[in-house]
N, C-alpha and C positions, 0 to 999 in steps of 0.2 A: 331557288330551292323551295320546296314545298314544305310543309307542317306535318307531313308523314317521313319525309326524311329525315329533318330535324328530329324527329322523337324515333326515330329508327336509332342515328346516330348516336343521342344520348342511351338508348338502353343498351348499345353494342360497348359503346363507354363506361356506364354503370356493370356492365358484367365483365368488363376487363379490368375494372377495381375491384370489387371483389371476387374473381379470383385472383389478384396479386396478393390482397389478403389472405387470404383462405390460406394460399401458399407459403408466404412467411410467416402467418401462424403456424402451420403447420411444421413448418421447421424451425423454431422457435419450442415449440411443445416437444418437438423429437428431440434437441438442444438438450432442453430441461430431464430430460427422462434418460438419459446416455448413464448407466448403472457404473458405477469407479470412475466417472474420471474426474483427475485432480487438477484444479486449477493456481497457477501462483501467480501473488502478486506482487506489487513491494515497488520499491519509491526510494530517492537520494535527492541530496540538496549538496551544493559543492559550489567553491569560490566562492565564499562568505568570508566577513572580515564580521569577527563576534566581537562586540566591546565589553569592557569590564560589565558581571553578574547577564550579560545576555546568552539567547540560549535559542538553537535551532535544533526542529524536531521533525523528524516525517514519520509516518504511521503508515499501518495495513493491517488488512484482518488475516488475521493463519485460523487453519483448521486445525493441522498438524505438527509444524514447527515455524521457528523465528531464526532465523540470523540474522546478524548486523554486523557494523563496519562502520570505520571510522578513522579519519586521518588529519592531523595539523603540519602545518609546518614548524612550530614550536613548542614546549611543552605548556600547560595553560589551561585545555580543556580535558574535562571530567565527562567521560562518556557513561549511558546509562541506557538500558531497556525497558521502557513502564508496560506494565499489565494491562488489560482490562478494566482490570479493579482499581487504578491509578495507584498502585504500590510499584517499586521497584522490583523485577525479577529480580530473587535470589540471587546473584556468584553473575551477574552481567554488569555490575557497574565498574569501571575502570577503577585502580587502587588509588588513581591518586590523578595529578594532570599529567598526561600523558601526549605523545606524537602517535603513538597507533594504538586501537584497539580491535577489538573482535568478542562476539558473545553468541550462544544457541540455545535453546530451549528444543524440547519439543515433547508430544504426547509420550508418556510415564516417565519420563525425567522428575529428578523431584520439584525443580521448578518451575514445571509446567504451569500454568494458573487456566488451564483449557483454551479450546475457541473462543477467539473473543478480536479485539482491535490490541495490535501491541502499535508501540511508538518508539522507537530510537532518539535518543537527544545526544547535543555534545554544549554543556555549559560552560562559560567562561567566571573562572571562579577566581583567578589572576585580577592584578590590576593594569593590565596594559593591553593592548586590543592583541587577538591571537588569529591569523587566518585559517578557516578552516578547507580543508582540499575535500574534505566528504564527510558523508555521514550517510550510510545505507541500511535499507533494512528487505529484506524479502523474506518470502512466506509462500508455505503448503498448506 
């Protein structure tokens, strides 16, 4: 091989990386630019054994609404949805220790606290370990 193919090779190579650039930016910019569309996220943690005062939590960011979920096999854990603002959403913490719960928010509710990161928890507020089967949270 010569020193003209060599450098033939590397610019035919150099331009077939950029444009694989060129192109996944460019779909990447058309991605970002898509006007309405809504993405959701959301997260769960399941088959946890909580010991007395511990506490599992998973998070996600909403745009527009929160729901969660949550379940034990015994009564024990105290379920809850924190804000952005690390306060407890209004009317989402479970009454007391419970085996199931469920909670929502969302844009003009009155306890909305807006866009931001919420977090779901289930604490063990009992003195004997509680297993827990879930704790979910998703979001728009």
């Amino acid at each position: 091989m010569t020193m003209t193919e060599n450098q033939g090779r590397r610019k035919r190579r150099g331009r077939r990386v950029a444009a694989g650039l060129a192109l996944s930016g460019a779909t990447t910019l058309g991605l970002l630019a898509l006007p309405g569309v809504a993405f959701a996220s959301g997260g769960s943690l399941s088959n946890i054994v909580l010991r007395p005062g511990g506490e599992a939590c998973v998070a996600a960011h909403a745009d527009n609404s929160v729901t969660a979920s949550g379940s034990a096999n015994q009564p024990g854990l105290k379920f809850k949805v924190i804000g952005q603002g690390g306060s407890v959403v209004t009317g989402t913490g479970s009454p007391g220790p419970v085996t199931a719960w469920g909670a929502q928010t969302q844009a003009g509710w009155y306890n909305w606290q807006g866009a931001g990161d919420y977090t779901a928890c289930a604490k063990n507020n009992g003195t004997s370990n509680v297993y827990l089967n879930y704790v979910t949270i998703s979001t728009t």
